[in-house]
C-alpha positions as CSV (number, residue, x, y, z in Angstrom):
1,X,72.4,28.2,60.1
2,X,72.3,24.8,61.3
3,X,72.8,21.8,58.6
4,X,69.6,20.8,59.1
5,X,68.3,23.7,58.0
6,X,70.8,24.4,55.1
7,X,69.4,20.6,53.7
8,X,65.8,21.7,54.1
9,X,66.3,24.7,51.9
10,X,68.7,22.4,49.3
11,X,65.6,20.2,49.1
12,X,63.1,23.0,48.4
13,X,65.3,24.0,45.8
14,X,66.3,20.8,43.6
15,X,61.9,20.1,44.4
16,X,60.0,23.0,42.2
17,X,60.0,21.3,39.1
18,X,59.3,17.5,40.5
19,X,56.3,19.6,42.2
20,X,55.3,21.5,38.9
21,X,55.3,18.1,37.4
22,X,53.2,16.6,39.9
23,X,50.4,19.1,39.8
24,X,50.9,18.7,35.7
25,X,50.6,15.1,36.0
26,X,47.0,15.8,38.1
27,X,45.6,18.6,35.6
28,X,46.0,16.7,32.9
29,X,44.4,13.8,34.6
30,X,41.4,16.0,35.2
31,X,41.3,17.0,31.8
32,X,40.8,13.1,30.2
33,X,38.0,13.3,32.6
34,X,34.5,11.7,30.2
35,X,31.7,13.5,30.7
36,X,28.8,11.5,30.0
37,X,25.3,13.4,28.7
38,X,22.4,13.4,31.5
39,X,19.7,12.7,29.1
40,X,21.1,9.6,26.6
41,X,19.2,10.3,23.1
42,X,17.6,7.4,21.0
43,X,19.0,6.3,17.7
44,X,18.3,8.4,15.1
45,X,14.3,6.9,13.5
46,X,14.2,6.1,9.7
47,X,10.5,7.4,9.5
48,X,8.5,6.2,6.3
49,X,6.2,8.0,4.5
50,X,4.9,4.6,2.4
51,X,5.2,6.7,-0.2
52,X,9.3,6.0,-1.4
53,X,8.2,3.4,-4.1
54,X,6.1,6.5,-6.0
55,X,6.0,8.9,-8.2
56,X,3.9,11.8,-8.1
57,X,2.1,12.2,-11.0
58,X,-0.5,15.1,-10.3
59,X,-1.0,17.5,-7.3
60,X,-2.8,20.4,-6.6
61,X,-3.9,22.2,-3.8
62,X,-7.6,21.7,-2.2
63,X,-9.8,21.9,0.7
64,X,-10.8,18.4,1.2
65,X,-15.2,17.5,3.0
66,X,-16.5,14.4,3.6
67,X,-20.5,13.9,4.1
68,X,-20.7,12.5,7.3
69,X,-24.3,10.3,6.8
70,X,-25.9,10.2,10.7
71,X,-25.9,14.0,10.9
72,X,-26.9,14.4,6.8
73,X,-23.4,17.3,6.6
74,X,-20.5,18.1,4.9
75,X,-17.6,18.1,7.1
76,X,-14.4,19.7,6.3
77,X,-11.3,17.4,6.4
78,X,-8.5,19.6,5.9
79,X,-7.1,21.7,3.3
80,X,-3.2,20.5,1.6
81,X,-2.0,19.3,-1.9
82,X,-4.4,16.2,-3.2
83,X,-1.8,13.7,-5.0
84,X,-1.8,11.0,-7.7
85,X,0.8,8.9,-6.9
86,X,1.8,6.1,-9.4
87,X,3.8,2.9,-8.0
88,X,6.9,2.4,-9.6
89,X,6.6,-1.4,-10.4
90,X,3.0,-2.2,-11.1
91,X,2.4,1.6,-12.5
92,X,-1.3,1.1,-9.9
93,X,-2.5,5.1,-9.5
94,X,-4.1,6.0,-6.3
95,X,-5.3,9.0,-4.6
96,X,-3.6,10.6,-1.3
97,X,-4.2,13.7,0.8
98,X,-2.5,14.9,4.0
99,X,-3.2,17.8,5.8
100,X,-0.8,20.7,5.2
101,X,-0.6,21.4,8.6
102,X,-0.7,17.7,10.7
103,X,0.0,15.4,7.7
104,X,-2.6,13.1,8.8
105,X,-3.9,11.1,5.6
106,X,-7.2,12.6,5.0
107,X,-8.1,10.5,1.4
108,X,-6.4,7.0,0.7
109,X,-7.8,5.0,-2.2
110,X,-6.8,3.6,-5.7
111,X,-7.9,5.9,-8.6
112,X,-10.2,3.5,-9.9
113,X,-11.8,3.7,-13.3
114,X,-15.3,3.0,-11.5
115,X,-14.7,6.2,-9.7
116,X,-17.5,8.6,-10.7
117,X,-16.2,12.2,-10.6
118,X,-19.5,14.8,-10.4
119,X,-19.4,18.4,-10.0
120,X,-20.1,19.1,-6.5
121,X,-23.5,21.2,-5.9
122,X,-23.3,22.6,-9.2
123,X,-20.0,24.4,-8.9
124,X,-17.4,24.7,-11.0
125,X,-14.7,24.3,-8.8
126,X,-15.6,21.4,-6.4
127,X,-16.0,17.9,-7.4
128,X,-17.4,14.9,-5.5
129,X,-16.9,11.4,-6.0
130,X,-18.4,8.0,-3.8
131,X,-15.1,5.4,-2.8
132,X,-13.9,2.8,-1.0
133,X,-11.1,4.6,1.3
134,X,-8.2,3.5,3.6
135,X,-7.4,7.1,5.8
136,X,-8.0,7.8,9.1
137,X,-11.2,8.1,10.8
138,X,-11.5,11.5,11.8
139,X,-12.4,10.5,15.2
140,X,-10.5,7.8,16.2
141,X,-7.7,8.3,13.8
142,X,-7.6,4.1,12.7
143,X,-7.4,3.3,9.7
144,X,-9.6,1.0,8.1
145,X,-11.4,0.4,4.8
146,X,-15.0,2.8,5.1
147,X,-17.3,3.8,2.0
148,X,-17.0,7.9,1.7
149,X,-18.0,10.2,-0.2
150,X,-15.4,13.5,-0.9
151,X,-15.9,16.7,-2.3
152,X,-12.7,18.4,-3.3
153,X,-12.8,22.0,-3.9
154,X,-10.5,23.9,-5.6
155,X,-9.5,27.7,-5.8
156,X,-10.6,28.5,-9.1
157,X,-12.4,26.7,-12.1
158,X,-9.2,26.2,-14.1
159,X,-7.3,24.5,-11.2
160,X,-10.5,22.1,-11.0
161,X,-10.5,21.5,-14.3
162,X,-6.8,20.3,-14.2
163,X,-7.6,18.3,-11.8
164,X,-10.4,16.5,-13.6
165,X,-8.7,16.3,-16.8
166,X,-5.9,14.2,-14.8
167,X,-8.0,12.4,-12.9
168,X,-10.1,11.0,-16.2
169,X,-7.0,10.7,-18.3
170,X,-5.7,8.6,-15.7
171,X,-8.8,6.5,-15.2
172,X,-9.0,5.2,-19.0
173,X,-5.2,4.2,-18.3
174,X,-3.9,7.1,-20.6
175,X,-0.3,8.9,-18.9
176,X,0.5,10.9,-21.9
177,X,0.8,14.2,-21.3
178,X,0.3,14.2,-17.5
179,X,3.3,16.0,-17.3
180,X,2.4,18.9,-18.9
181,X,-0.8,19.4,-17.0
182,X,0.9,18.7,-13.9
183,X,2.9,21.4,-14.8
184,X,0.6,23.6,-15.8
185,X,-1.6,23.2,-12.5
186,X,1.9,24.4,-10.4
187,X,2.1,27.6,-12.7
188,X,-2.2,27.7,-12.2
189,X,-1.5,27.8,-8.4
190,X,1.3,30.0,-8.5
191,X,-0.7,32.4,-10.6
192,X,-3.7,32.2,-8.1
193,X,-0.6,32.7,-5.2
194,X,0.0,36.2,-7.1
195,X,-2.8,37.3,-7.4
196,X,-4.3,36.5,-3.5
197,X,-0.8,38.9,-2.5
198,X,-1.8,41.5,-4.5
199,X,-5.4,41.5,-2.8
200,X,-3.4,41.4,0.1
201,X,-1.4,44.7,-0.2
């Protein structure tokens, strides 16, 4: 073998590790590679109900109408859990109802003690009531101050009653005892619940 040759192969000897190190060096550069997302999200929303600064005082669940005055009708407005919500600070009670299903405010007004609360067509299980109210417009969906007139109806007399013994208790300004009927409208429901899955079996 020439010396030439016998230097080539001394090189390719003392070179495996410097060459191991090299390709080392270029995998580990690939691996600090970023990666960047394709689709940058937003910043996380703090969404508000309006409602942080309450205290629910009285709910029950109800399918909600509103007598629509051009076509002379009842028209349903949803059906979801009608509150009375009572502001921390100035203790001021008002009414709220979303739909269960789209949360869209359906009834937005103060519980005023000019409200006057009539059974609805003779039933004892719906009530109606004439107010000044701040919810969406059913069409439109803005929200501006319109004269209404509601009709809530409940699923049973006792769960209406409930609700009117609230509803007047609150209106003369009295808060005793709200807790107990609130409570006892949540073991109503869950009564009514009961029963409607035993129908269903």
């Amino acid at each position: 073998e020439s010396r030439t040759h016998r230097r080539e192969m001394a090189d390719a000897e003392k070179d495996p590790a410097g060459d191991a190190e090299g390709e080392g060096e270029d995998v580990e550069a690939e691996a600090q590679v970023e990666f960047k997302p394709l689709i940058e999200l937003p910043p996380e929303i703090d969404h508000k109900s309006g409602e942080e600064d309450e205290d629910v005082i009285f709910k029950m669940r109800t399918k909600m109408f509103r007598f629509v005055e051009a076509s002379k009708e009842w028209k349903e407005r949803g059906t979801g859990d009608v509150r009375f919500l009572r502001h921390k600070t100035s203790e001021k009670v008002r009414v709220l109802m979303r739909a269960e299903k789209t949360l869209r405010v359906r009834a937005n007004h103060p519980l005023a003690p000019s409200l006057e609360l009539k059974p609805h067509a003779g039933s004892d299980r719906a009530f109606t009531y004439f107010t000044p109210d701040w919810s969406e417009d059913p069409e439109t969906g803005v929200v501006e101050q319109r004269n209404e007139l509601f009709a809530f109806r409940f699923a049973n007399a006792e769960n209406a009653g409930k609700f009117k013994e609230a509803f007047g208790k609150i209106q003369k300004g009295d808060f005793t005892g709200l807790e107990v009927i609130k409570q006892d409208a949540e073991d109503a429901e869950k009564a009514g619940e009961k029963k409607e899955e035993k129908k269903a079996e």
